[in-house]
KOLVO-614784 format. One record per residue (C-alpha): z, y, x; residue number from 1. Coordinates in steps of 0.25 Angstrom, whole numbers, always signed. Each point is the difference from the previous one (the first is absolute). Example, Ala and Ser with C-alpha at 12.3 -4.5 7.8 and 13.67 -1.06 7.14 Angstrom:
REM KOLVO-614784
c3=+31 | c2=-18 | c1=+49 | n=1
c3=-2 | c2=+14 | c1=+6 | n=2
REM end
This chain:
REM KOLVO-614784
c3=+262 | c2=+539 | c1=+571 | n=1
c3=-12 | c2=-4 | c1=-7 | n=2
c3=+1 | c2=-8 | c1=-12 | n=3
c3=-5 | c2=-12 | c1=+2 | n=4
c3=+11 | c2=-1 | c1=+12 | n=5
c3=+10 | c2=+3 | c1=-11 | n=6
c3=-3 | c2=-9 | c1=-11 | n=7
c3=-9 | c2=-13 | c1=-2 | n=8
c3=-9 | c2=-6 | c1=-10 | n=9
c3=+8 | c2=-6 | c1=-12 | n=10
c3=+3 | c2=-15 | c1=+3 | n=11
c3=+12 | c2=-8 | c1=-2 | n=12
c3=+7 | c2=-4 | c1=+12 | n=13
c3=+3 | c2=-15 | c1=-3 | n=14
c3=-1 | c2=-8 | c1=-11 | n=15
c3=+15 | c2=-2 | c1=-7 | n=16
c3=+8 | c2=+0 | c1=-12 | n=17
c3=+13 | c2=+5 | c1=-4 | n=18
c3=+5 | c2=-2 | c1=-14 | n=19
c3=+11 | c2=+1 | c1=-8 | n=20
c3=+5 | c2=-10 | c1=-12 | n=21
c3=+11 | c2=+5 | c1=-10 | n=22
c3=+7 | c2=-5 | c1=-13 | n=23
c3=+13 | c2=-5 | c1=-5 | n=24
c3=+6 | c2=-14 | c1=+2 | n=25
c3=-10 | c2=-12 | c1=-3 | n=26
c3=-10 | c2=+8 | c1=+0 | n=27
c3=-9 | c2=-7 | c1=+10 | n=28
c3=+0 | c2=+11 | c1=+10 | n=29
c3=+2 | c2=-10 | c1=+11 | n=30
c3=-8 | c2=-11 | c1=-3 | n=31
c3=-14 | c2=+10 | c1=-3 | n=32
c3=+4 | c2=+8 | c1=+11 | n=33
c3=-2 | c2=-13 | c1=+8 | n=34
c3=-12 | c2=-4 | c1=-6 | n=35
c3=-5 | c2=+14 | c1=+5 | n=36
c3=+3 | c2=-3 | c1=+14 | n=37
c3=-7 | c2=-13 | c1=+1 | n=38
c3=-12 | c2=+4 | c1=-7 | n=39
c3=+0 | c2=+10 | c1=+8 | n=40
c3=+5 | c2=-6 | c1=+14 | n=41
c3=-12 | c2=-10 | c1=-3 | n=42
c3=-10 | c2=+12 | c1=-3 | n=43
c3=+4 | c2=+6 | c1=+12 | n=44
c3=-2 | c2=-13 | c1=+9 | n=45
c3=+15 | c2=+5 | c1=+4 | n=46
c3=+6 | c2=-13 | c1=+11 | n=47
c3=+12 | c2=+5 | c1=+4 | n=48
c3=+12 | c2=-2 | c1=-8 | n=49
c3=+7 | c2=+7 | c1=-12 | n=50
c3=+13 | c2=+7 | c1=+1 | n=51
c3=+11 | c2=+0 | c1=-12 | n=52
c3=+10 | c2=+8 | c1=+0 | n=53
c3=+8 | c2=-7 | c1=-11 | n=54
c3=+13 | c2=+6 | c1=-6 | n=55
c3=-3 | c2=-6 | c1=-13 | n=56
c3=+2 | c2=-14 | c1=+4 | n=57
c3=-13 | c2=-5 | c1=-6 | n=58
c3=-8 | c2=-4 | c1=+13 | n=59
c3=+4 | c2=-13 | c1=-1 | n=60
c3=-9 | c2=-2 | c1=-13 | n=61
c3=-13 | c2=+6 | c1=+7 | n=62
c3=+1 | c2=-12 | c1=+10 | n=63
c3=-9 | c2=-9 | c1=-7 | n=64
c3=-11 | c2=+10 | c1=-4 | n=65
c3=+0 | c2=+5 | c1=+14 | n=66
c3=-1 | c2=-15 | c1=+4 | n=67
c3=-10 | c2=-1 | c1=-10 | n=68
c3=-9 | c2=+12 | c1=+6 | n=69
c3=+2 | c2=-6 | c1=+15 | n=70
c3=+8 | c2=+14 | c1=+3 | n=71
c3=+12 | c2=+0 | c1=+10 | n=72
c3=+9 | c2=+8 | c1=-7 | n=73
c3=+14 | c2=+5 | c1=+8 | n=74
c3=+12 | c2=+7 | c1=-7 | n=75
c3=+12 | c2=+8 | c1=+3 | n=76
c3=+9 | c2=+2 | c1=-10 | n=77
c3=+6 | c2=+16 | c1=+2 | n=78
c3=+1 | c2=+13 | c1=-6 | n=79
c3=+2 | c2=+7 | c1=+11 | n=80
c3=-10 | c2=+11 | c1=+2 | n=81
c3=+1 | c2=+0 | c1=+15 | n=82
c3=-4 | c2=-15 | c1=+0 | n=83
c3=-13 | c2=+6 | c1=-9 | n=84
c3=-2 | c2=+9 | c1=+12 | n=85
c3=-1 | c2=-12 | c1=+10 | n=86
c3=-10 | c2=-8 | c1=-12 | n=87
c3=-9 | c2=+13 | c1=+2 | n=88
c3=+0 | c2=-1 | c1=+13 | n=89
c3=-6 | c2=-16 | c1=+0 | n=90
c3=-11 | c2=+5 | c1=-10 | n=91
c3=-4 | c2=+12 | c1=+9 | n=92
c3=+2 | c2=-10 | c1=+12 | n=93
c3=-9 | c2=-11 | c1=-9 | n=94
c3=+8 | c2=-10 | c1=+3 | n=95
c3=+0 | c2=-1 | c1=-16 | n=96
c3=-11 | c2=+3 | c1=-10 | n=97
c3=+8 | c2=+3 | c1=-12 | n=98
c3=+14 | c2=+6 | c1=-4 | n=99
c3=+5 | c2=-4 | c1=-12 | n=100
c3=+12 | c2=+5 | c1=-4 | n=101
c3=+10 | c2=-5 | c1=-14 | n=102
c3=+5 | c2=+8 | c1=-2 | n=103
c3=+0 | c2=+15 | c1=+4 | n=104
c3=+10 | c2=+4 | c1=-8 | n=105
c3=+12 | c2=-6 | c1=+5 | n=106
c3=-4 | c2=+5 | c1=+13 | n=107
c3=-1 | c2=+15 | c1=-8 | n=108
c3=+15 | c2=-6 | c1=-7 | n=109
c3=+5 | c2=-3 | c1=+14 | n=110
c3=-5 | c2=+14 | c1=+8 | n=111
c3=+7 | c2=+7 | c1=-11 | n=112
c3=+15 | c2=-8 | c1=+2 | n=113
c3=-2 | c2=+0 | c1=+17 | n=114
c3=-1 | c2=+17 | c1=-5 | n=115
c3=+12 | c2=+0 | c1=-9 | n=116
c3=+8 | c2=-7 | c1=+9 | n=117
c3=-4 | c2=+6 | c1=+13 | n=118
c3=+3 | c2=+14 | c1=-9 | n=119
c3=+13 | c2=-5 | c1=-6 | n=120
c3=-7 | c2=+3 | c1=-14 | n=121
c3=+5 | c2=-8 | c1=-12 | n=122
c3=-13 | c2=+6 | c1=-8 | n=123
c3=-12 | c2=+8 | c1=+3 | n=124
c3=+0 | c2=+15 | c1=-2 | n=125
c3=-14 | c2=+10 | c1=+0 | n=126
c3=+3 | c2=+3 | c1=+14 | n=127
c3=+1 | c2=-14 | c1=+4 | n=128
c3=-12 | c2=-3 | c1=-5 | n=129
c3=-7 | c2=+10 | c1=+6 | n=130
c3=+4 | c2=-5 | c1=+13 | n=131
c3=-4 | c2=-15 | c1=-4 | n=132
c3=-13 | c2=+2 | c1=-6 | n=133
c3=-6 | c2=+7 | c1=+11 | n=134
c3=+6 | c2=-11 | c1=+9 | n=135
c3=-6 | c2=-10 | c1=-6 | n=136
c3=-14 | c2=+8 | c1=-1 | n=137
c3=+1 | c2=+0 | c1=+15 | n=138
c3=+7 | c2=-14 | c1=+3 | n=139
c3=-9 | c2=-11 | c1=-10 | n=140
c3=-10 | c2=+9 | c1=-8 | n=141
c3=-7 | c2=+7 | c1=+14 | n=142
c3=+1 | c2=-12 | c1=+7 | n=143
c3=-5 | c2=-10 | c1=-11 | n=144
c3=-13 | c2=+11 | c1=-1 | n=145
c3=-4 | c2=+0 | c1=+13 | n=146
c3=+1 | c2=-14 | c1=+2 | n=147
c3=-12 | c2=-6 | c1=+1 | n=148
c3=-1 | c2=-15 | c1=-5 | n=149
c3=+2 | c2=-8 | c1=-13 | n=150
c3=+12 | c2=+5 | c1=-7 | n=151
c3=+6 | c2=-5 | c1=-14 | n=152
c3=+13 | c2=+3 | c1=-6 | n=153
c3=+9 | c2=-3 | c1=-14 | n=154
c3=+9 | c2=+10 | c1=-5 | n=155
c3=+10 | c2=-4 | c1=-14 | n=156
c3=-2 | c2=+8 | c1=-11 | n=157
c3=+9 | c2=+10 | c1=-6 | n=158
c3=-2 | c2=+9 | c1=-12 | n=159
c3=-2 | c2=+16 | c1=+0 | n=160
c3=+6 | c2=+9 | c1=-9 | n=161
c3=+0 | c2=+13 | c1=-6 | n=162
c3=+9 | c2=+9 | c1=-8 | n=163
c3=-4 | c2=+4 | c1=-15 | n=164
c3=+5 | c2=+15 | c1=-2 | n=165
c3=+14 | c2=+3 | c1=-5 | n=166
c3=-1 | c2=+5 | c1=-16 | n=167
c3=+6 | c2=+14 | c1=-3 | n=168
c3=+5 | c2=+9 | c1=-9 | n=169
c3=-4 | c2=+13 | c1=-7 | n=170
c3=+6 | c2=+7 | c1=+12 | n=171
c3=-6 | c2=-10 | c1=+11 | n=172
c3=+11 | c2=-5 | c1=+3 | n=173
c3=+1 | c2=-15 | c1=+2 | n=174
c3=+6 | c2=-11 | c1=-10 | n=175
c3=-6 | c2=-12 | c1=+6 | n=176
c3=-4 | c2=-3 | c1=+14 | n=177
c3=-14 | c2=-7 | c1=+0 | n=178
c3=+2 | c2=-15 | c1=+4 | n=179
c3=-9 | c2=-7 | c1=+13 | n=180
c3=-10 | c2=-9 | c1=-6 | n=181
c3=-9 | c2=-9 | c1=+8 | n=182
c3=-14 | c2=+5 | c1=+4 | n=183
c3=-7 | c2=-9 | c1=+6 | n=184
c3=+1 | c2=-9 | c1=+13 | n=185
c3=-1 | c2=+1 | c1=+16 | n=186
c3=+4 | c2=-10 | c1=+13 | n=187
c3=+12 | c2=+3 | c1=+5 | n=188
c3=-2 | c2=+7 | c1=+14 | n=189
c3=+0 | c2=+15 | c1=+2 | n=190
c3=-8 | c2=+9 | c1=-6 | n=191
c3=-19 | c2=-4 | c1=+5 | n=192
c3=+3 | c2=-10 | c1=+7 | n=193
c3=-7 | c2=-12 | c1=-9 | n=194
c3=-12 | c2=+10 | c1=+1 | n=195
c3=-1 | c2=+3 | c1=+14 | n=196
c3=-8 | c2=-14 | c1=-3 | n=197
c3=-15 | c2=-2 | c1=-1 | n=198
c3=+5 | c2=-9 | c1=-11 | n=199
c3=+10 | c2=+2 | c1=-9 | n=200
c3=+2 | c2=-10 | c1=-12 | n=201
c3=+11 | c2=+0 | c1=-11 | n=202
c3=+5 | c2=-14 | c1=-3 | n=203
c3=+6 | c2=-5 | c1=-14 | n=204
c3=+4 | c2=-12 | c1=-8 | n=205
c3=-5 | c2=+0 | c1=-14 | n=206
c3=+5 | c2=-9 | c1=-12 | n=207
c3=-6 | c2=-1 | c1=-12 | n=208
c3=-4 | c2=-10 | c1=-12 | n=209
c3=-12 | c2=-6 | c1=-3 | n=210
c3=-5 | c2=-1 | c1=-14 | n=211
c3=+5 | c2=-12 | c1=-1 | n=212
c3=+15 | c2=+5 | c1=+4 | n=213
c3=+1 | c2=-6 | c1=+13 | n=214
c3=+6 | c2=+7 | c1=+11 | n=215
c3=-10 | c2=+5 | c1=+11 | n=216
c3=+3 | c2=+8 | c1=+13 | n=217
c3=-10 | c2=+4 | c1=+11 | n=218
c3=+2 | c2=+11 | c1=+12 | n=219
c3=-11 | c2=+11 | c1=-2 | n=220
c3=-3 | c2=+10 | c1=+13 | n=221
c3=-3 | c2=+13 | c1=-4 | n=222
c3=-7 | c2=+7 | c1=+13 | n=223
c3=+5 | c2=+11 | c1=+1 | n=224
c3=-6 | c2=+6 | c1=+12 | n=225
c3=-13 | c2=-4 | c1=+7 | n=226
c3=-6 | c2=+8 | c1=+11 | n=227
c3=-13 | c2=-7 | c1=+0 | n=228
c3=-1 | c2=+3 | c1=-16 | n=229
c3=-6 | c2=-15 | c1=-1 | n=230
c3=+10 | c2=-4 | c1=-9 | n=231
c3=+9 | c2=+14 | c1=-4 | n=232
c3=+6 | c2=-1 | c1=-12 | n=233
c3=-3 | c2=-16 | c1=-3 | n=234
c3=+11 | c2=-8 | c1=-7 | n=235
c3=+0 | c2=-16 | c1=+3 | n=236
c3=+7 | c2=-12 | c1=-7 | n=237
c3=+5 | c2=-11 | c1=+10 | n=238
c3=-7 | c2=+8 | c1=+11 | n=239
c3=-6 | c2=-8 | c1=+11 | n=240
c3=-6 | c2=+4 | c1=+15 | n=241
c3=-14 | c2=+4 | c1=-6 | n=242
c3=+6 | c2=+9 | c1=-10 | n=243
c3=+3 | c2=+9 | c1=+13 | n=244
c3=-11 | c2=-6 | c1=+8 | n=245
c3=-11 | c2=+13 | c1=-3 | n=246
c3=+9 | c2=+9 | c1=+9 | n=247
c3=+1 | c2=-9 | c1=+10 | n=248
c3=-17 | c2=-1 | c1=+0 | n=249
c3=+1 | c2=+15 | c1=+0 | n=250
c3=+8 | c2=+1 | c1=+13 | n=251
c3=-10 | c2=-10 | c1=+5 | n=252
c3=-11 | c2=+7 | c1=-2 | n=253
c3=+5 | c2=+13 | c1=+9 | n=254
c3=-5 | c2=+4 | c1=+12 | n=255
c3=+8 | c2=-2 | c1=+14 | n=256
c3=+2 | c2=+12 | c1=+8 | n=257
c3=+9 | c2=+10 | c1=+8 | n=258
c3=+8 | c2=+10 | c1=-7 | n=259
c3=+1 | c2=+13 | c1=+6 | n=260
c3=+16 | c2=+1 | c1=+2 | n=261
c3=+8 | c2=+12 | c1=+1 | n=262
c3=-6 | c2=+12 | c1=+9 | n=263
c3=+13 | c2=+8 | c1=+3 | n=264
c3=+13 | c2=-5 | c1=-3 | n=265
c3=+10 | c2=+16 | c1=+2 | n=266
c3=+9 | c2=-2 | c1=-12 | n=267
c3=-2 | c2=+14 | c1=-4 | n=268
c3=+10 | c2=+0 | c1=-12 | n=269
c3=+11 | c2=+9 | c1=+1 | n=270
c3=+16 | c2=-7 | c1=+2 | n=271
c3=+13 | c2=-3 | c1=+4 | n=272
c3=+2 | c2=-13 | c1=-4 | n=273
c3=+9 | c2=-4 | c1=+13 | n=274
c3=-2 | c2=-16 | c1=-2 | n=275
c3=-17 | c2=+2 | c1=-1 | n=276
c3=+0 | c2=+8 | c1=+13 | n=277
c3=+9 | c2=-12 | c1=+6 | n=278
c3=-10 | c2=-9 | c1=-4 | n=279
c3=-10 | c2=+6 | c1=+7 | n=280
c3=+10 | c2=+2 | c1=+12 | n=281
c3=+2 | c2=-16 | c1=+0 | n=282
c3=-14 | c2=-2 | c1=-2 | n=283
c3=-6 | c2=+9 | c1=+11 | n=284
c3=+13 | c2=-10 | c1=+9 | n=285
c3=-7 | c2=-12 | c1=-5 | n=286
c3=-16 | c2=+4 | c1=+4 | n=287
c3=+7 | c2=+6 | c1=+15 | n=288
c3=+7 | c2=-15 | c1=+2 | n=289
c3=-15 | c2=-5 | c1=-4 | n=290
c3=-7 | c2=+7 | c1=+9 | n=291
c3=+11 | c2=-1 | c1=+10 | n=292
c3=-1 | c2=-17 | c1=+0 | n=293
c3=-14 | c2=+2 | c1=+2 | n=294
c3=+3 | c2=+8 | c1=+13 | n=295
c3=+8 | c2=-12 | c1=+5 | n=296
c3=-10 | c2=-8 | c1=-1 | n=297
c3=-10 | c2=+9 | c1=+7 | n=298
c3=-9 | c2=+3 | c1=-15 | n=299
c3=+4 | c2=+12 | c1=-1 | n=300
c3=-13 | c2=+5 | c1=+5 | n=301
c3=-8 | c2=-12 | c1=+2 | n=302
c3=-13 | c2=+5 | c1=+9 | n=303
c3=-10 | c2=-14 | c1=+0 | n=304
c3=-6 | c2=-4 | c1=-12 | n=305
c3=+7 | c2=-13 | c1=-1 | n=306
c3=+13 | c2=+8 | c1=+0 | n=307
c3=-4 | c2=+8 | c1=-11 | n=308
c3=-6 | c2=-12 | c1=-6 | n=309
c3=+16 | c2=-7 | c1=+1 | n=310
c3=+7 | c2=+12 | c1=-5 | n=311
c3=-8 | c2=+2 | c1=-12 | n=312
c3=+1 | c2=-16 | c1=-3 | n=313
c3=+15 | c2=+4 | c1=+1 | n=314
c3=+1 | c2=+9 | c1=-9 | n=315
c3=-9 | c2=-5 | c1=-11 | n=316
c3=+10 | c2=-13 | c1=+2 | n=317
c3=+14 | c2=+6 | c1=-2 | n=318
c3=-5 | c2=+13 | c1=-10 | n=319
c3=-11 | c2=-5 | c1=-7 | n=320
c3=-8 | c2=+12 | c1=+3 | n=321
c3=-7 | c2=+5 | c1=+13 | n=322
c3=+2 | c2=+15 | c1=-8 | n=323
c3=+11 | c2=+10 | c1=+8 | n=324
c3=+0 | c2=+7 | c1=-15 | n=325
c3=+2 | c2=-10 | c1=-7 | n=326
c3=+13 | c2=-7 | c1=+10 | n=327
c3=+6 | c2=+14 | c1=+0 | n=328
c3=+1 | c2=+0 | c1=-15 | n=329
c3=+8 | c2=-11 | c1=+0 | n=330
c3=+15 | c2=+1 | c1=-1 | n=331
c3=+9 | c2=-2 | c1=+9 | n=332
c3=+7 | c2=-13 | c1=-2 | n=333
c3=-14 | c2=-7 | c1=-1 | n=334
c3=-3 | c2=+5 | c1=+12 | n=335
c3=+13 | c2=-5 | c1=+7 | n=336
c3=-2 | c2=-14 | c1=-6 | n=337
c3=-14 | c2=+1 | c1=+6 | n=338
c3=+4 | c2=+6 | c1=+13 | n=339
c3=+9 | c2=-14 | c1=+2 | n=340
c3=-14 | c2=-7 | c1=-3 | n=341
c3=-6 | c2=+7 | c1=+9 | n=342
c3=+10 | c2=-2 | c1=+11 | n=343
c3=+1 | c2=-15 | c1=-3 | n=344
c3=-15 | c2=-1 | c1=+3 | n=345
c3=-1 | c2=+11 | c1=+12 | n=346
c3=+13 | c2=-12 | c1=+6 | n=347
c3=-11 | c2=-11 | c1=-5 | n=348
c3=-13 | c2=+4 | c1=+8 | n=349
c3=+8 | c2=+5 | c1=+13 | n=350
c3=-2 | c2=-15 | c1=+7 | n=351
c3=-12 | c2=-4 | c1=-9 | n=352
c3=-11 | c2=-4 | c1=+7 | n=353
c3=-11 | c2=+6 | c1=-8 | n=354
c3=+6 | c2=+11 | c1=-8 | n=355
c3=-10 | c2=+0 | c1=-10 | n=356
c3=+1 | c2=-12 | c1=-4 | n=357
c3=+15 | c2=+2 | c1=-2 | n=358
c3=-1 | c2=+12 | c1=-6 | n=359
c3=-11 | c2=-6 | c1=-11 | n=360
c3=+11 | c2=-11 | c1=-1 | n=361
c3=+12 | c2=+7 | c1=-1 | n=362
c3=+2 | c2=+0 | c1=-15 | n=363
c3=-4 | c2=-16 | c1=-1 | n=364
c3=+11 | c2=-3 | c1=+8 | n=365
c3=+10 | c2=+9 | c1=-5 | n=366
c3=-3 | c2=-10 | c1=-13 | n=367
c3=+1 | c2=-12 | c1=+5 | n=368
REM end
């Protein structure tokens, strides 16, 4: 294989924006987190609407600044991670252009209860959280990475801590334990997930007096994390859209290109893990029914070039992708929700009349 058929020019492959907005309560993590996403929906001639996945109750304030911006804004109040499974799927689907999600944690909050009570646990040992991290690696953080649209998320603050050392005799032996003091600060959700983010920002209310002994409180960001460097590191009081806006020019300003994607795909680790090898049983079951509802509809080796032309409309329809490595990666319960999509349509274009023109408007009237 030559190199330039195993790697491209570096170019970004779409122009969006995932970010994260942390801090304890009355912070303002909300409200500038929505600020963030009209400035940037505007910036991004986004029209389609904005989803929020609202457990914090607090959508029903945003209704007159969305009204404001002339932005259809739609809600659903859950924290149930499979129903953030189906949000992802809008947004890879474009059916929306822009997740926003207040908050993450009591989604985090809830993954962790469903685990405990699926696991009859009372509390959370090592072992079990060396089971549930790595599920939720593979369940929210790989999804929400790969994912490519405009994602923003809250997460509640909480506090770390750290243990000062124990004080001991002559003899080392110890006469007081040390105590836990706090540390510093971090969101709520499991270990990088704020900063799987190209914009992580740290929220927090501040009170002081003025010199004249009044009372005054303003919410500060802290950036934390910027990927475009453009405003790493900044600190803002009362922060507004144009705060943030230099990253947002900076993801502008980035060529559009392919991306070379995966070249081989052996999973050449070493294992026994029973349940990975029956995932990749199920999956391999999920891609053979695919391929299989294509057969029955005589596209499982299309020979004109208007058959071809069809099946590849198909497939970049239901899986967003026209790429064989890039479906097979996907896990197997994606696929069977997709294979059910695909099904529906294959049903919908059987009598059409030009299947083209049903194909292309498959997705329109699945809407409506």
């Amino acid at each position: 294989m030559k190199l330039h058929d195993f790697a491209t020019s570096l170019v970004s492959k779409n122009h969006f924006i995932k970010a994260s907005f942390g801090g304890f309560q009355g912070a303002g993590k909300s409200r500038t987190a929505t600020e963030f996403i009209i400035g940037t929906y505007k910036d991004l001639k986004c029209t389609k609407p904005i989803l929020i996945i609202d457990n914090e109750k607090g959508s029903r304030f945003l209704i007159p600044i969305f009204k404001k911006a002339g932005i259809e804004a739609i809600a659903k109040d859950t924290t149930n991670l499979s129903d953030l499974h189906e949000a992802f799927n809008f947004l890879r689907n474009k059916e929306i252009d822009f997740l926003f999600i207040d908050s993450l944690t009591k989604i985090y909050y809830k993954f962790i209860k469903d685990y405990k009570l699926k696991n009859n646990r009372s509390f959370m040992t090592l072992q079990d959280w060396g089971k549930i991290l790595p599920a939720w690696q593979e369940e929210f953080s790989d999804r929400f990475v790969n994912a490519e649209g405009n994602i923003v998320f809250t997460g509640r603050g909480g506090f770390e801590y750290e243990k000062e050392d124990d004080t001991k005799d002559e003899d080392g032996k110890v006469i007081e334990k040390g105590s836990f003091v706090k540390s510093g600060f971090k969101m709520k959700i499991a270990g990088e997930t704020p900063y799987e983010t190209d914009l992580n920002v740290w929220m927090q209310l501040e009170k002081e007096l003025t010199k004249e002994g009044k009372p005054k409180q303003q919410n500060i960001a802290y950036v934390l994390k910027d990927r475009s460097d453009t405003i790493n590191g900044r600190i803002f009081e009362m922060p507004k859209y144009k705060s943030f806006k230099p990253i947002i020019n900076f993801i502008l300003g980035l060529p559009i290109g392919e991306v070379a994607q995966e070249s081989f795909h052996q999973n050449l680790t070493p294992g026994s893990d029973k349940e990975y090898y029956e995932r990749q049983l199920n999956k391999k079951i999920e891609i053979e029914k695919i391929e299989a509802l294509f057969e029955l509809n005589n596209l499982g080796a299309p020979r004109s070039a208007e058959e071809k032309k069809i099946k590849a409309t198909i497939i970049q329809k239901i899986f967003g992708t026209t790429s064989k490595t890039e479906i097979e990666r996907m896990d197997h319960k994606l696929l069977g929700h997709l294979r059910e999509r695909l099904k529906t349509l294959l049903e919908a274009i059987r009598e059409a009349e030009n299947v083209m023109e049903a194909v292309e408007n498959f997705q329109t009237e699945k809407a409506a």
